[in-house]
C-alpha positions in Angstrom: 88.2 105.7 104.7 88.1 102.4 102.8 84.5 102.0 103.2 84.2 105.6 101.0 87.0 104.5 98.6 84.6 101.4 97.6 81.5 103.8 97.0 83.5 105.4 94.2 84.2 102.1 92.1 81.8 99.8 90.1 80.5 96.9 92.3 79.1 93.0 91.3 75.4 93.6 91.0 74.7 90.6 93.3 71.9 88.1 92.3 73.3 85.1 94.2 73.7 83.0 90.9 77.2 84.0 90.5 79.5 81.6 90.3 82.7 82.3 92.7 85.6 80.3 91.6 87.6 81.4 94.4 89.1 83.8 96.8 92.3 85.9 97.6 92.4 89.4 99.6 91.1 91.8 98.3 93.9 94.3 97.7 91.9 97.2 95.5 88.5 98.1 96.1 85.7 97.8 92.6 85.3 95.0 90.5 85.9 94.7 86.6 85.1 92.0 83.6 87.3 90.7 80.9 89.0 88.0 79.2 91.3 86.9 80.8 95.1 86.9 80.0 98.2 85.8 81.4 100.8 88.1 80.0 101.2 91.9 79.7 102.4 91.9 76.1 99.4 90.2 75.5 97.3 92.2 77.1 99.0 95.9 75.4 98.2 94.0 71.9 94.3 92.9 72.7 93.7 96.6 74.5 94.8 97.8 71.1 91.1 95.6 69.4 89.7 97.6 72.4 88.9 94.1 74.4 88.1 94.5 77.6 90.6 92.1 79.7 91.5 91.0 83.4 95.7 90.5 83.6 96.0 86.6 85.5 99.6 86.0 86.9 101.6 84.9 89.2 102.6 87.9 90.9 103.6 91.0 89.1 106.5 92.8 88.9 107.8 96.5 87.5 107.5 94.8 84.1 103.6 94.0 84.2 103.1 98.1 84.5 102.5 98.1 80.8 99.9 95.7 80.6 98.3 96.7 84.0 97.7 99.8 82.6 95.8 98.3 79.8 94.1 96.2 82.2 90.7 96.5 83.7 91.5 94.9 86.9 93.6 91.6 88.1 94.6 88.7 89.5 97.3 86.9 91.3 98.3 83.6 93.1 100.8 85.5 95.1 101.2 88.9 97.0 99.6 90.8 100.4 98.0 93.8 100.6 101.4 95.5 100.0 102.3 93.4 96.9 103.6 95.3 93.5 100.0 94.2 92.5 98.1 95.5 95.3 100.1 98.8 95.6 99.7 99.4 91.7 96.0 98.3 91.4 95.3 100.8 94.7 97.5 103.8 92.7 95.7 103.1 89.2 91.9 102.9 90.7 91.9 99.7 89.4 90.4 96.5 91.2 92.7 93.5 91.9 92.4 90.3 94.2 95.6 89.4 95.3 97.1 86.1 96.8 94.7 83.7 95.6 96.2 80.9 97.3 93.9 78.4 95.7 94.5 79.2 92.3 97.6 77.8 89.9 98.6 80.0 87.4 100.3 78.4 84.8 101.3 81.7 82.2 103.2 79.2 79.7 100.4 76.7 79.3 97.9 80.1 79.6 95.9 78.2 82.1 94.3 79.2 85.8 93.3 76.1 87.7 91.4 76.5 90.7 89.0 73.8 92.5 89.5 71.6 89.8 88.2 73.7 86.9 90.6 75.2 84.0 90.2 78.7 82.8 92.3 79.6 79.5 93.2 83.0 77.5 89.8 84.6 76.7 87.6 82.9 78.6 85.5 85.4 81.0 85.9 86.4 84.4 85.0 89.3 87.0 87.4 90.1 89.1 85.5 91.3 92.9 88.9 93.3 94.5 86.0 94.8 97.2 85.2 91.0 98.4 88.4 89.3 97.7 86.5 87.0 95.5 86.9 86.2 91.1 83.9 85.1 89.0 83.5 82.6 86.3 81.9 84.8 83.4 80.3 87.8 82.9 78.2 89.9 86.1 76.8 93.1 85.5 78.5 96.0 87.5 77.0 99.1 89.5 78.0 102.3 88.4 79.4 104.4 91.6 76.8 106.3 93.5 77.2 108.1 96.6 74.3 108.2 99.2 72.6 110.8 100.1 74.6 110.4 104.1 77.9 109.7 102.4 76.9 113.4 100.6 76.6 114.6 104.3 78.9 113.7 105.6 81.4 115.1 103.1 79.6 118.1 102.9 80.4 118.4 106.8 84.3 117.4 106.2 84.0 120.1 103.7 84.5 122.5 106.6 87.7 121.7 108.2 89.4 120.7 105.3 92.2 122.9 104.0 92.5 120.5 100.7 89.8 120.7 97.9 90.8 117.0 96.2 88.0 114.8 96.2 89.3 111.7 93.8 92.2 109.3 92.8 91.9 110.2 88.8 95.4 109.3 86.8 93.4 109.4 83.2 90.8 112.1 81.3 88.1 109.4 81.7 88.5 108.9 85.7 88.7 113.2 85.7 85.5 113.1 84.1 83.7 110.4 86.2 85.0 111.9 89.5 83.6 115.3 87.7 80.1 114.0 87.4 79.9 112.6 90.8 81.0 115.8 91.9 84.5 115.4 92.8 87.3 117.6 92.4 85.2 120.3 93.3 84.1 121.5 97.0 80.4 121.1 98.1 79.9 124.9 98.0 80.7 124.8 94.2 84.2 126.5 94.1 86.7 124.7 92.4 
């Protein structure tokens, strides 16, 4: 069942010149690029310019749903797999790597220090919640395909299931993606 969630999520197109800062577990299958930011106030008011952003913190907590939900994926130096962050990122579709030991988040001096290099507000990073692993910069994604076996298969689960739900989708835009890669709909066309 994991191995199908991550079909369903943008993946790092890897070239093997990406630079990997670090690593943590990854809690939330997919990977996403932004700015990064250390607060979610800040990151309700930059979602609001439409900037594509990556929440960095500590941990989270029940006050960071705000700006997760802004979000495009994140980051912490803290938490397990059943972390606030890891259990929120899995519920939202949204990828996270979570306790990134090696990392030192610092929200009041809005700095991430990891291996001896310092990443501030806005500078770029792709967060890989598939691989556990956080990129310095910009790497393209892969749109979500499913194989023409992963079709298959589904196909024959398509006969004992009693359930026609085929995706995670808490917005319009996920209801339409899941749509066009034919979820949300049974293999024989009946909805």
């Amino acid at each position: 069942p994991n191995t199908l969630d991550t079909l369903f999520h943008y993946q790092v197109k890897k070239t093997g010149k990406e630079k990997v800062l670090g690593t943590g577990l990854a809690a939330s299958p997919g990977a996403a690029v932004g700015s990064i930011v250390f607060s979610s106030d800040r990151a309700v008011e930059l979602s609001k310019l439409k900037k594509k952003i990556v929440l960095v913190r500590p941990e989270t907590t029940a006050d960071d749903v705000r700006g997760m939900s802004v979000s495009e994926g994140f980051l912490t130096q803290k938490g397990g797999m059943t972390s606030h962050a890891a259990v929120v990122a899995r519920a939202m579709g949204k990828p996270a790597v979570v306790g990134a030991e090696n990392i030192t988040v610092n929200v009041r001096d809005g700095t991430l220090i990891c291996n001896g290099i310092t990443l501030r507000e806005g500078d770029m990073i792709t967060v890989d919640g598939t691989n556990g692993e956080f990129i310095i910069g910009v790497t393209d994604l892969e749109k979500p395909s499913v194989g023409n076996e992963t079709e298959l298969l589904l196909k024959w689960s398509d006969e004992f299931r009693s359930l026609g739900i085929r995706a995670n989708a808490n917005t319009p835009e996920e209801a339409r993606l899941a749509r066009k890669n034919g979820r949300g709909r049974n293999w024989s066309g009946k909805n």
